[in-house]
PDB file of N, CA, C, O and CB in Angstrom:
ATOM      1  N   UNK A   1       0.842  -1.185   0.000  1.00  0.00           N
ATOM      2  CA  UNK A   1       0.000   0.000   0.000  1.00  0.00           C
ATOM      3  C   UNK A   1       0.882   1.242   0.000  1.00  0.00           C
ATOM      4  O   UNK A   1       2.003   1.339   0.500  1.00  0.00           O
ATOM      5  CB  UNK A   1      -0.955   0.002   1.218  1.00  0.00           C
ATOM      6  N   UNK A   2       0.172   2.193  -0.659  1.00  0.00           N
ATOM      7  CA  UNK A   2       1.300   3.594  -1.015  1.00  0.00           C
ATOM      8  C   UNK A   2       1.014   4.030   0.548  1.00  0.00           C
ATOM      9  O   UNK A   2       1.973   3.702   1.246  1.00  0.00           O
ATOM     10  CB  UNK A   2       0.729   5.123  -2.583  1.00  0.00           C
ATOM     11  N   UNK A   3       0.208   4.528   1.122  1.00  0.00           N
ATOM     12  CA  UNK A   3       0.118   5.363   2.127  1.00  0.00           C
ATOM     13  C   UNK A   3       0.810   4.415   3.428  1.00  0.00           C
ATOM     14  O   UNK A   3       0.252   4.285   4.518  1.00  0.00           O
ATOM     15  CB  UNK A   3      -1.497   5.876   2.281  1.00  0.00           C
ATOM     16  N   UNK A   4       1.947   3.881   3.119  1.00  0.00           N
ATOM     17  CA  UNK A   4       2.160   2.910   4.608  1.00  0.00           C
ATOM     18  C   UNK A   4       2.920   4.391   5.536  1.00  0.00           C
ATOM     19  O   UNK A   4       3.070   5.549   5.148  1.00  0.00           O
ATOM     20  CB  UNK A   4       3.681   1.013   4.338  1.00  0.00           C
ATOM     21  N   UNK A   5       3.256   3.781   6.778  1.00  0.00           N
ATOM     22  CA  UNK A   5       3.786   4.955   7.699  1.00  0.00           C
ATOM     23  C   UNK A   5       4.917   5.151   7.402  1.00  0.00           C
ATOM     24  O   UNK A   5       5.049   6.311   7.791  1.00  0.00           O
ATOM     25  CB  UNK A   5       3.785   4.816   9.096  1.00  0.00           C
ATOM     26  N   UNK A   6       5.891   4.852   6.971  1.00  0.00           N
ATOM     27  CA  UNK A   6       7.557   5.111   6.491  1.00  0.00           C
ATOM     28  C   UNK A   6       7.517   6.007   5.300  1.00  0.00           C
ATOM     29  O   UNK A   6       8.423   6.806   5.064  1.00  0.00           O
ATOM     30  CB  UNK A   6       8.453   3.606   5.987  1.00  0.00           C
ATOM     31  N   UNK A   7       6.198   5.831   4.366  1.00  0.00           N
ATOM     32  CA  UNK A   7       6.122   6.915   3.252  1.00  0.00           C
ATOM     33  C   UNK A   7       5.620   7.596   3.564  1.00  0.00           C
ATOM     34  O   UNK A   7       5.770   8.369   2.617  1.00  0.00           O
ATOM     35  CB  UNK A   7       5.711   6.824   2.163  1.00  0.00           C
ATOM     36  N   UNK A   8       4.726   8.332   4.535  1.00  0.00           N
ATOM     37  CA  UNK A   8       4.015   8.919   4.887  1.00  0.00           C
ATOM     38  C   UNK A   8       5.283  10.260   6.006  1.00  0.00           C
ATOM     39  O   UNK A   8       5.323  11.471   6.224  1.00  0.00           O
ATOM     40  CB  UNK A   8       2.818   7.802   5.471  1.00  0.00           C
ATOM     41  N   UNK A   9       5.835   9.408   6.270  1.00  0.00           N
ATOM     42  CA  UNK A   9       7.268   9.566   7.243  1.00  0.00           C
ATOM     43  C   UNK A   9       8.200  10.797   6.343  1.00  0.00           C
ATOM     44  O   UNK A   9       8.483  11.988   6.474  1.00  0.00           O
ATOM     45  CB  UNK A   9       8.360   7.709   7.340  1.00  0.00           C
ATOM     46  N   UNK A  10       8.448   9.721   5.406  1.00  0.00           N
ATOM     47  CA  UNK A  10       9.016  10.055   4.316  1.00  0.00           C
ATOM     48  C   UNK A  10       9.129  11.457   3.574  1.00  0.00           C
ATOM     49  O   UNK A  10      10.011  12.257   3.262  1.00  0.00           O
ATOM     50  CB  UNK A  10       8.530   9.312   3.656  1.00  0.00           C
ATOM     51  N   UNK A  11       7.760  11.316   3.464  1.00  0.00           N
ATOM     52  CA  UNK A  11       6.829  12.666   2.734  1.00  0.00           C
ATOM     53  C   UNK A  11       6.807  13.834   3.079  1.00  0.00           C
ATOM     54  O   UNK A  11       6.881  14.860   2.404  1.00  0.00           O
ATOM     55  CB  UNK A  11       5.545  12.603   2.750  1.00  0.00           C
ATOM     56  N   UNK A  12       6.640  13.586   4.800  1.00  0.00           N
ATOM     57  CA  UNK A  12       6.338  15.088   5.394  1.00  0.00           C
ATOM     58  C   UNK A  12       7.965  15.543   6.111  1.00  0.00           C
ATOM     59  O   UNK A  12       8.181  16.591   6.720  1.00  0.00           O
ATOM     60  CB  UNK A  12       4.816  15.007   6.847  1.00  0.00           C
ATOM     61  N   UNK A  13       8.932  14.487   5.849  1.00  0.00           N
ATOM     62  CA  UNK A  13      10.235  15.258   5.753  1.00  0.00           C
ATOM     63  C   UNK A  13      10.728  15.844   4.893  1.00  0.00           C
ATOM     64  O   UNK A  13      11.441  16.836   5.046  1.00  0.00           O
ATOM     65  CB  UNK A  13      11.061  14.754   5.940  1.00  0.00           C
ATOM     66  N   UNK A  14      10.445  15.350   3.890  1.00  0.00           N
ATOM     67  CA  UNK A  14      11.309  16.057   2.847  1.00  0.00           C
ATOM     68  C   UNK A  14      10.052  17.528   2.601  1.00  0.00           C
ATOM     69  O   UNK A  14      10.421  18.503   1.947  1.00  0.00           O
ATOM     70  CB  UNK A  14      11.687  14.776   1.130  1.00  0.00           C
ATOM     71  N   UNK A  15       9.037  17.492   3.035  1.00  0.00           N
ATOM     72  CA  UNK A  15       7.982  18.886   2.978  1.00  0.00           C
ATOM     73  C   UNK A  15       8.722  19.822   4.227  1.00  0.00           C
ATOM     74  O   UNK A  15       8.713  21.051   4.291  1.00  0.00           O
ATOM     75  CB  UNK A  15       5.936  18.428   3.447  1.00  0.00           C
ATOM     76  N   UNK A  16       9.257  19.026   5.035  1.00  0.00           N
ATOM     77  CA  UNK A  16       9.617  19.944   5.886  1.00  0.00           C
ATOM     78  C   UNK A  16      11.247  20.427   5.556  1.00  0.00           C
ATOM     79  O   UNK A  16      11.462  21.586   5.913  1.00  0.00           O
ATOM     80  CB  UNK A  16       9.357  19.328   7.318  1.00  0.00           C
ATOM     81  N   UNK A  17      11.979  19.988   5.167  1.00  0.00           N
ATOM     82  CA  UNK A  17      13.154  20.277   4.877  1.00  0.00           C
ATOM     83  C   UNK A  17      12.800  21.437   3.371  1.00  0.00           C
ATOM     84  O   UNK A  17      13.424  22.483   3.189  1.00  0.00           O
ATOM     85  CB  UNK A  17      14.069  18.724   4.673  1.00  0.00           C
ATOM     86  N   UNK A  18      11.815  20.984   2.561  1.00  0.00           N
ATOM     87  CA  UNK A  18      11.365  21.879   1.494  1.00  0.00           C
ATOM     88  C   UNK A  18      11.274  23.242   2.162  1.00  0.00           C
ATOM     89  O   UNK A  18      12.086  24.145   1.961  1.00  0.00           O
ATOM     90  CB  UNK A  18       9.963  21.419   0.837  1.00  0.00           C
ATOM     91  N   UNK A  19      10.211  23.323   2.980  1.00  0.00           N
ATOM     92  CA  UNK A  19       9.410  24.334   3.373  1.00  0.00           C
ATOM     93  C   UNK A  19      10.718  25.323   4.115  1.00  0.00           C
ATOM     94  O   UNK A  19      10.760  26.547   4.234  1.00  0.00           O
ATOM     95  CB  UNK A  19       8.036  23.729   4.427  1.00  0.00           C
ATOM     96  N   UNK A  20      11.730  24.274   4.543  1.00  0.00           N
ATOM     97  CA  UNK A  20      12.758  25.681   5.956  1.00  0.00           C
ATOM     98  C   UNK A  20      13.505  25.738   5.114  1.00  0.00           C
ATOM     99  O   UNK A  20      14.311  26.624   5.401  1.00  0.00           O
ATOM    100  CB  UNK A  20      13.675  25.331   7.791  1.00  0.00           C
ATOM    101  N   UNK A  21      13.848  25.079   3.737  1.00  0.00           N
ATOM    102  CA  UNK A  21      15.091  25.680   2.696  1.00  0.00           C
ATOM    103  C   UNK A  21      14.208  27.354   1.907  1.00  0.00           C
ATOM    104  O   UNK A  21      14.693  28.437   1.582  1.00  0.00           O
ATOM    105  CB  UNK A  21      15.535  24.009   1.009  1.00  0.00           C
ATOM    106  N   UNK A  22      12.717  26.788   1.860  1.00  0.00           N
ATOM    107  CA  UNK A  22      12.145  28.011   1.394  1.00  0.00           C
ATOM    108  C   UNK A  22      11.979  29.250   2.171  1.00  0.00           C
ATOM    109  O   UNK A  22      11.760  30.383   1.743  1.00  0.00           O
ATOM    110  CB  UNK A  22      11.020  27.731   1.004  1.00  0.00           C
ATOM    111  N   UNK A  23      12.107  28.883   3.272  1.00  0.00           N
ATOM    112  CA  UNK A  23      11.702  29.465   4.372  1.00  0.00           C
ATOM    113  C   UNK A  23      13.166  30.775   4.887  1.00  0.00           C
ATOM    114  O   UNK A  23      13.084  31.981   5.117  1.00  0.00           O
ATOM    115  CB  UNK A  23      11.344  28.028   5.524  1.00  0.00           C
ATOM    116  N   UNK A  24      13.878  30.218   4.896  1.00  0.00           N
ATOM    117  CA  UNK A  24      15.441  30.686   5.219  1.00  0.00           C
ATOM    118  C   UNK A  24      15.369  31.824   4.290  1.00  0.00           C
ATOM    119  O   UNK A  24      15.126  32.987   4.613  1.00  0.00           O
ATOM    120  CB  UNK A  24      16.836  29.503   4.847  1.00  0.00           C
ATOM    121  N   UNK A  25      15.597  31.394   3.142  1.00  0.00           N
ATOM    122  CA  UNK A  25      15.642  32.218   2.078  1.00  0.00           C
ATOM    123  C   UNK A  25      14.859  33.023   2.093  1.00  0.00           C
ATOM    124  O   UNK A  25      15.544  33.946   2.535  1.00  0.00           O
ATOM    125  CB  UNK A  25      15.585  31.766   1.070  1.00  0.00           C
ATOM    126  N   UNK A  26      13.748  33.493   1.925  1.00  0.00           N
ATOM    127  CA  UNK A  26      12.663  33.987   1.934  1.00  0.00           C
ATOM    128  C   UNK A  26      12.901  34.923   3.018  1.00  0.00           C
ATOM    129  O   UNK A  26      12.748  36.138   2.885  1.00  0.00           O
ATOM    130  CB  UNK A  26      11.611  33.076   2.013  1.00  0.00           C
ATOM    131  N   UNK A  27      13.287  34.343   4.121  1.00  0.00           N
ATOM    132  CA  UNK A  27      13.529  35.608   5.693  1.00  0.00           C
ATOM    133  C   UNK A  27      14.404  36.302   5.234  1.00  0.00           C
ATOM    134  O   UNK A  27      14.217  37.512   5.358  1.00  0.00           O
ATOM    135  CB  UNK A  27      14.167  35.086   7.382  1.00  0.00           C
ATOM    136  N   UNK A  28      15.666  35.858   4.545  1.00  0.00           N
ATOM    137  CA  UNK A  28      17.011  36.626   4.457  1.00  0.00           C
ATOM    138  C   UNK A  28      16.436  37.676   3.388  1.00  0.00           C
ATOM    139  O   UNK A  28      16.724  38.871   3.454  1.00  0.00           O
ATOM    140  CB  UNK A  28      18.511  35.628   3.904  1.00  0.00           C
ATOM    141  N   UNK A  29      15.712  37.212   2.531  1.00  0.00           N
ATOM    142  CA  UNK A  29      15.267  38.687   2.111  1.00  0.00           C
ATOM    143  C   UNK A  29      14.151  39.231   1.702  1.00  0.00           C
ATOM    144  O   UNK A  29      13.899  39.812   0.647  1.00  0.00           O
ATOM    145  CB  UNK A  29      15.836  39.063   1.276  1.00  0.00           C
ATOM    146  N   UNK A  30      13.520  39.009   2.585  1.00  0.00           N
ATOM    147  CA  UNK A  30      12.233  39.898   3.409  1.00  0.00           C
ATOM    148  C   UNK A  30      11.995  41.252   2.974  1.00  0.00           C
ATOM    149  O   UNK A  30      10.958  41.786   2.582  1.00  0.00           O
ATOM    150  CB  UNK A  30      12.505  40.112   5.004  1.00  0.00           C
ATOM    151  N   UNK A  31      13.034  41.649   3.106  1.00  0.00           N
ATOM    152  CA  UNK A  31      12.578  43.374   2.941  1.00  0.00           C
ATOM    153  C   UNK A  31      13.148  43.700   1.093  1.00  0.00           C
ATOM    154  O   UNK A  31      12.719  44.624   0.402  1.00  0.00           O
ATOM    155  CB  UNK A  31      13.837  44.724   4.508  1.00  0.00           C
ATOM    156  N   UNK A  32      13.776  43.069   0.824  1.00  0.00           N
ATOM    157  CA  UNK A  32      14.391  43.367  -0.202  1.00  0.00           C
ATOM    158  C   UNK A  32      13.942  42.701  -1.829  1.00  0.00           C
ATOM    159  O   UNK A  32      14.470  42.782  -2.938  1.00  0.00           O
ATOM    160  CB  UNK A  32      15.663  43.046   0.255  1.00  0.00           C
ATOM    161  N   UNK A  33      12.579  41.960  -1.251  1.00  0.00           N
ATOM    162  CA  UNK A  33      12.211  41.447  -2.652  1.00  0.00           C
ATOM    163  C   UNK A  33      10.616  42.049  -2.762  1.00  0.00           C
ATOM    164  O   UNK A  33      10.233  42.821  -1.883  1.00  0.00           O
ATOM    165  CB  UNK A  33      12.340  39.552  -2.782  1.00  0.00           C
ATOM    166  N   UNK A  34       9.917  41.753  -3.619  1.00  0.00           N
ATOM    167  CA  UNK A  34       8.560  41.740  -3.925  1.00  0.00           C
ATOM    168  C   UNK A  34       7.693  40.887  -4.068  1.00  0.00           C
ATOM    169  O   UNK A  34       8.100  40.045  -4.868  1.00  0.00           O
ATOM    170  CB  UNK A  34       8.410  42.151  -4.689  1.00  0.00           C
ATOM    171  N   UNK A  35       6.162  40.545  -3.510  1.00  0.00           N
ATOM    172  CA  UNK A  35       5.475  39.791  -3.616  1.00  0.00           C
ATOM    173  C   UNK A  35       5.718  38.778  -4.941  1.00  0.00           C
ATOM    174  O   UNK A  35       5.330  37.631  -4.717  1.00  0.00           O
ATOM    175  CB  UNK A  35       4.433  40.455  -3.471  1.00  0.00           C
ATOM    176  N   UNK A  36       6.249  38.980  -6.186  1.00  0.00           N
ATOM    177  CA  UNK A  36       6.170  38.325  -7.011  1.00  0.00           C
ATOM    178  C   UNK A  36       7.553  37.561  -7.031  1.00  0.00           C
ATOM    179  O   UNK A  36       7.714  36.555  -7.722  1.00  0.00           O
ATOM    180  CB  UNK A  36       5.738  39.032  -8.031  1.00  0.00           C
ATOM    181  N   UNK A  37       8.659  38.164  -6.137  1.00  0.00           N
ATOM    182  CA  UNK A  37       9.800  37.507  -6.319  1.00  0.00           C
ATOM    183  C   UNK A  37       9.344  36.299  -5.164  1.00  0.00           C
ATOM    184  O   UNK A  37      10.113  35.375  -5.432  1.00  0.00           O
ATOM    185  CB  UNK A  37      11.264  38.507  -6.068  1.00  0.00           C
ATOM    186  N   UNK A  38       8.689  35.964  -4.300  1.00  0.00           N
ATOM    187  CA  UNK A  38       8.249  35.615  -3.386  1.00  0.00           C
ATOM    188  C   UNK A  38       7.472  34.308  -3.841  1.00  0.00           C
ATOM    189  O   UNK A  38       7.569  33.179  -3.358  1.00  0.00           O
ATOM    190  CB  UNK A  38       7.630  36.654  -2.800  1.00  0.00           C
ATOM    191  N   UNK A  39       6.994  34.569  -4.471  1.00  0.00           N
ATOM    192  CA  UNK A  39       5.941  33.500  -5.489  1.00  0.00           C
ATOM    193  C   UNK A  39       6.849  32.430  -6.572  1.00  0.00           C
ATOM    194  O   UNK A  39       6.962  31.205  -6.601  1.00  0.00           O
ATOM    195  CB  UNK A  39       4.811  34.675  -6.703  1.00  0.00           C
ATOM    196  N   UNK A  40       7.302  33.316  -7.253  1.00  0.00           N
ATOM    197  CA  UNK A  40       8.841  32.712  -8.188  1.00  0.00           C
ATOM    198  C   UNK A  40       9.399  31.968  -7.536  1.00  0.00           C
ATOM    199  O   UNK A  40       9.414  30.774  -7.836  1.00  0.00           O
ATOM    200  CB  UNK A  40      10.049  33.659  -8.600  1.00  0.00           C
ATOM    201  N   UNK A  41      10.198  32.579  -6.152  1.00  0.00           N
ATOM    202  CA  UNK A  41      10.819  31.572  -5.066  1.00  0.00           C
ATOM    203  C   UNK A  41      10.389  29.961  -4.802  1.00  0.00           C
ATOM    204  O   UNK A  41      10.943  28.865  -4.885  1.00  0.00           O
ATOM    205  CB  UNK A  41      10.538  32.239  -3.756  1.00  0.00           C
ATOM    206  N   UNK A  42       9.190  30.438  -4.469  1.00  0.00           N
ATOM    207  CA  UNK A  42       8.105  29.168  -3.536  1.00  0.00           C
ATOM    208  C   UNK A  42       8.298  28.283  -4.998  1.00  0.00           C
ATOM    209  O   UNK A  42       8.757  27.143  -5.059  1.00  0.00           O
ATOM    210  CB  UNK A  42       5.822  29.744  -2.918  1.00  0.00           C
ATOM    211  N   UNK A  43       7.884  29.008  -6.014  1.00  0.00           N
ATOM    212  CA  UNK A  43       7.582  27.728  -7.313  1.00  0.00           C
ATOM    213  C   UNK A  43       9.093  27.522  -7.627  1.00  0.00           C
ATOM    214  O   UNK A  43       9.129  26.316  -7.386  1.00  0.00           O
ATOM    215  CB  UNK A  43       6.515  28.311  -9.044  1.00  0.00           C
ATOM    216  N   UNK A  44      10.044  27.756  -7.900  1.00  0.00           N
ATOM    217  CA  UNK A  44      11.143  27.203  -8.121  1.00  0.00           C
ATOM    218  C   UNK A  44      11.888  26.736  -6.989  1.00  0.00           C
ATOM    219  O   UNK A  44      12.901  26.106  -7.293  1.00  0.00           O
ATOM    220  CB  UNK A  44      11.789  27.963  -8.801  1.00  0.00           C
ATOM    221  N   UNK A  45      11.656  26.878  -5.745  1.00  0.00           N
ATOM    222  CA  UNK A  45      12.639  25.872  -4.755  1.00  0.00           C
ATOM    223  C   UNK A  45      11.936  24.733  -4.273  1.00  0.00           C
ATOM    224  O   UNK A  45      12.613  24.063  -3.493  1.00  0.00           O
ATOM    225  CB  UNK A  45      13.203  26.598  -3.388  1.00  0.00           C
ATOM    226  N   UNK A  46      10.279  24.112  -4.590  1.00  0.00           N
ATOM    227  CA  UNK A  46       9.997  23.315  -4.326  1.00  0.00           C
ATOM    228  C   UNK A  46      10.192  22.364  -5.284  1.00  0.00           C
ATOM    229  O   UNK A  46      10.942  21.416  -5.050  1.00  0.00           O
ATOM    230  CB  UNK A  46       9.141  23.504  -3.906  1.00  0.00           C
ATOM    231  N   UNK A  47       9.526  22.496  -6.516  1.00  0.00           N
ATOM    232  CA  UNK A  47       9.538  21.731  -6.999  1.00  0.00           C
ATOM    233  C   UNK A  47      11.113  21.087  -8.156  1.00  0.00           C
ATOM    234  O   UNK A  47      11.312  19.939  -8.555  1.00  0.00           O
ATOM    235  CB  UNK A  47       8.360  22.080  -7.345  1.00  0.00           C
ATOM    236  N   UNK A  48      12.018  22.430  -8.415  1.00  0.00           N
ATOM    237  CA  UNK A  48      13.277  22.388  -8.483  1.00  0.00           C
ATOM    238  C   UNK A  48      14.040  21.652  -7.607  1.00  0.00           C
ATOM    239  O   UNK A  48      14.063  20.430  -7.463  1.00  0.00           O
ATOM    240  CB  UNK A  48      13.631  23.434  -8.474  1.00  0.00           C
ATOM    241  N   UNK A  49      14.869  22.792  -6.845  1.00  0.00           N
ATOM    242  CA  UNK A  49      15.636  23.025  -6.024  1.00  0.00           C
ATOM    243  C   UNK A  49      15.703  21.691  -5.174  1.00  0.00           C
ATOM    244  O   UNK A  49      16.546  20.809  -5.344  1.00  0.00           O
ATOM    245  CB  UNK A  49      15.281  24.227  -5.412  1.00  0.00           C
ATOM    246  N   UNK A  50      14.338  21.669  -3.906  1.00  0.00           N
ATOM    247  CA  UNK A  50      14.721  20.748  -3.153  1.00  0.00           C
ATOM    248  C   UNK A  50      14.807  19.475  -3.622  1.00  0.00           C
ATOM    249  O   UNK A  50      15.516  18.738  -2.935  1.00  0.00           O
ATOM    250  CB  UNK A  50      14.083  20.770  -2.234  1.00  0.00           C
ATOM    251  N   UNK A  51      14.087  18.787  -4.989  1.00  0.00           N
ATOM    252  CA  UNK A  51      14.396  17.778  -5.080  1.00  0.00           C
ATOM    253  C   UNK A  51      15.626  17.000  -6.128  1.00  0.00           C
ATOM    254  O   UNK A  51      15.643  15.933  -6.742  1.00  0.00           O
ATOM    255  CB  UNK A  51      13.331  17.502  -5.148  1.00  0.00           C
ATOM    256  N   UNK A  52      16.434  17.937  -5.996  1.00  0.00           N
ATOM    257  CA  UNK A  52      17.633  17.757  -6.758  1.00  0.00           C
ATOM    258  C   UNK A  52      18.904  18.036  -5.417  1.00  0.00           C
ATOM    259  O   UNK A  52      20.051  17.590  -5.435  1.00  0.00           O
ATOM    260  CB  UNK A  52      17.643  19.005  -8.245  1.00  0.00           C
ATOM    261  N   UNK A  53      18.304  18.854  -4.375  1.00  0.00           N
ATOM    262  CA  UNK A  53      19.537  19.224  -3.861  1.00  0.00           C
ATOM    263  C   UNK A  53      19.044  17.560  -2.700  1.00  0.00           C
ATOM    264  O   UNK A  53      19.920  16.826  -2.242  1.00  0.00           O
ATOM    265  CB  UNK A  53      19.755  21.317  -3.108  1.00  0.00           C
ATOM    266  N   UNK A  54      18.029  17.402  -2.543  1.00  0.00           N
ATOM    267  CA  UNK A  54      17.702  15.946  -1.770  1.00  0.00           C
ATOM    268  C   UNK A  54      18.340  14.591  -2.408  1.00  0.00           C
ATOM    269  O   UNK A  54      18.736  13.667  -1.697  1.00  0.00           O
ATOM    270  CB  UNK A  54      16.020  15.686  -1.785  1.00  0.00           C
ATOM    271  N   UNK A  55      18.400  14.573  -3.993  1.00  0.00           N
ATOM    272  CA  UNK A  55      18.399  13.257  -4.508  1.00  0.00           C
ATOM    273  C   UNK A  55      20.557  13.294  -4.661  1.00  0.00           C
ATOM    274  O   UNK A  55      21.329  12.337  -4.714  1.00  0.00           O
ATOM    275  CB  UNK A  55      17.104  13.136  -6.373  1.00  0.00           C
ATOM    276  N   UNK A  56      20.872  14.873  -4.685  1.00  0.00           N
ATOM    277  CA  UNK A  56      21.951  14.586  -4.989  1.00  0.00           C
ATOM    278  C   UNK A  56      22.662  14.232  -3.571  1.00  0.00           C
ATOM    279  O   UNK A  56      23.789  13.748  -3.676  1.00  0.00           O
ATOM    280  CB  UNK A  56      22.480  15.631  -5.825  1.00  0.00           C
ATOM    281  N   UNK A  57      22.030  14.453  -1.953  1.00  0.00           N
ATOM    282  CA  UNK A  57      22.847  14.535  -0.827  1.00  0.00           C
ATOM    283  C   UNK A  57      21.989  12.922  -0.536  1.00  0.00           C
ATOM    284  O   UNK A  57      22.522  11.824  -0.692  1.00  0.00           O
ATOM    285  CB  UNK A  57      22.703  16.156   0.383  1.00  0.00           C
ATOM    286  N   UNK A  58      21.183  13.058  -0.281  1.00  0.00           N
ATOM    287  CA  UNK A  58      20.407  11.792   0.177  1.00  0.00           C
ATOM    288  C   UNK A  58      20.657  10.493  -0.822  1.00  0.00           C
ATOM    289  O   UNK A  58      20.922   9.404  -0.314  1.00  0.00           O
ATOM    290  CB  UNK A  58      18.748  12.160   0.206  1.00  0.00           C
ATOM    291  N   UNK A  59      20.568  10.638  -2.195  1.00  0.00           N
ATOM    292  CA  UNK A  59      20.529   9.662  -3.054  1.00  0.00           C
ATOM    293  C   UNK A  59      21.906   9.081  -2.955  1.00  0.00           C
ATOM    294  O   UNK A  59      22.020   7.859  -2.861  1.00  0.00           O
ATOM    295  CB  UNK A  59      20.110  10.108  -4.392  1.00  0.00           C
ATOM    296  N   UNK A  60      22.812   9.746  -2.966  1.00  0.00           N
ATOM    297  CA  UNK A  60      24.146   8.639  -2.772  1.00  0.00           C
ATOM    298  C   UNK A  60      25.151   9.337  -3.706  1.00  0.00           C
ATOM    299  O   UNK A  60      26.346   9.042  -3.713  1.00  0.00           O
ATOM    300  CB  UNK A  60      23.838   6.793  -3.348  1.00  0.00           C
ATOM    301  N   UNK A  61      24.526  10.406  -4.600  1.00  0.00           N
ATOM    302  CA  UNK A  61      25.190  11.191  -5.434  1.00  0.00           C
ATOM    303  C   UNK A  61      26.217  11.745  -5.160  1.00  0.00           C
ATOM    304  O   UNK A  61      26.756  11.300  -4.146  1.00  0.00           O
ATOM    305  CB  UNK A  61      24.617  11.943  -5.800  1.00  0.00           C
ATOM    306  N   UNK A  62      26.812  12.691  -5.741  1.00  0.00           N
ATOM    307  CA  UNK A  62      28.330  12.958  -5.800  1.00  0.00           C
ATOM    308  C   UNK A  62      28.294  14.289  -4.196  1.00  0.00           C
ATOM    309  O   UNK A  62      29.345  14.695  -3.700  1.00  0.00           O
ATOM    310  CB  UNK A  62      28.917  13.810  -7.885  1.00  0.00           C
ATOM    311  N   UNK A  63      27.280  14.605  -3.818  1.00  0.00           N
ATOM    312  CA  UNK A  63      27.228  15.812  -3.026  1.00  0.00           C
ATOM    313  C   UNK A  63      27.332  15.017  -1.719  1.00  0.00           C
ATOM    314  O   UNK A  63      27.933  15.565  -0.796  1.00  0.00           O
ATOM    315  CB  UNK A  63      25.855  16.839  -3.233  1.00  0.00           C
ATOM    316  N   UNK A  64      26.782  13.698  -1.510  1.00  0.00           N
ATOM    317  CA  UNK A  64      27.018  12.852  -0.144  1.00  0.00           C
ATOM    318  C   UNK A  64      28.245  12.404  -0.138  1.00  0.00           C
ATOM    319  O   UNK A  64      28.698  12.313   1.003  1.00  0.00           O
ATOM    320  CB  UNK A  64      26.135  11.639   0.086  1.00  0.00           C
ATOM    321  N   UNK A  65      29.188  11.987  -1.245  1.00  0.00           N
ATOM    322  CA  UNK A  65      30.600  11.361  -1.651  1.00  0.00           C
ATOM    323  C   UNK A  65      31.522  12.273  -1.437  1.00  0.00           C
ATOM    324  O   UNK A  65      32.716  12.062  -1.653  1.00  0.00           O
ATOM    325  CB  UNK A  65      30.766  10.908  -3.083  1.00  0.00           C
ATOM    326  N   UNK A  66      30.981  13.545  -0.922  1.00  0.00           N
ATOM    327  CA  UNK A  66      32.034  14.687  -1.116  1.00  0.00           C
ATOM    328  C   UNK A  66      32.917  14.654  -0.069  1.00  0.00           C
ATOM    329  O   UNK A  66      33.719  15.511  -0.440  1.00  0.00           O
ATOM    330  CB  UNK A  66      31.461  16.095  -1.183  1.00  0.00           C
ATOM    331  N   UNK A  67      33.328  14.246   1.001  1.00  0.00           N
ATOM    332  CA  UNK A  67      34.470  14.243   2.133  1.00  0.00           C
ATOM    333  C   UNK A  67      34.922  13.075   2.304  1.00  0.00           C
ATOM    334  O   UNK A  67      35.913  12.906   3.016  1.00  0.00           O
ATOM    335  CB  UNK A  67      34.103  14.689   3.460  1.00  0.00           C
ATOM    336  N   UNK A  68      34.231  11.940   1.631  1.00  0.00           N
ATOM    337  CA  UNK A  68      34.819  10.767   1.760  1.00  0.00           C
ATOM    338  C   UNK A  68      36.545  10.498   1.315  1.00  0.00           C
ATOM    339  O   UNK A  68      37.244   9.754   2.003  1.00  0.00           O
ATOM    340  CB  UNK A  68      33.896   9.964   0.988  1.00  0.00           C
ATOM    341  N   UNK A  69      37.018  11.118   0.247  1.00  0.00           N
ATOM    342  CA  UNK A  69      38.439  11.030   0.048  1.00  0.00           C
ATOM    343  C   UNK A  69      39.173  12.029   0.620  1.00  0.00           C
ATOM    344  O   UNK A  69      40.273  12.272   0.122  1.00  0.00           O
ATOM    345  CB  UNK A  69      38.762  10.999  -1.240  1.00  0.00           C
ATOM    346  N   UNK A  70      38.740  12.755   1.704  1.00  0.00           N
ATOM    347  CA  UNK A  70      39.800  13.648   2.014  1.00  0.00           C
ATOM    348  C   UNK A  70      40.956  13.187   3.084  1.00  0.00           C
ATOM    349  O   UNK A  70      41.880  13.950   3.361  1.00  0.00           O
ATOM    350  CB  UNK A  70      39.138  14.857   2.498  1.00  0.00           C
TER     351      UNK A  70
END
């Protein structure tokens, strides 16, 4: 079943890690953007951003591999 508790788990972490990467950003510049840069934001760091910067640290990709040879 799709809705088991580990996906469900799953789901509302990576919404929450979405939401405070959008979130950060968004505070830092608060005063300095416009309702529409605001909107732009929200639509390009969700559906972009976090799930590329998730698949490349979480997935096993080259961004999680990064201190391993030092």
């Amino acid at each position: 079943m799709i809705f088991e508790l580990g996906f469900v788990g799953f789901l509302f972490t990576g919404y929450a890690f979405m939401d405070t990467m959008a979130a950060i950003t968004a505070g830092a510049m608060a005063e300095r953007w416009r309702w529409n840069s605001f909107v732009s934001w929200g639509l390009f760091s969700g559906p972009v951003c976090s799930p590329l910067f998730r698949a490349w640290t979480w997935g096993g990709r080259w961004l999680s591999q990064l201190g391993n040879n030092v």
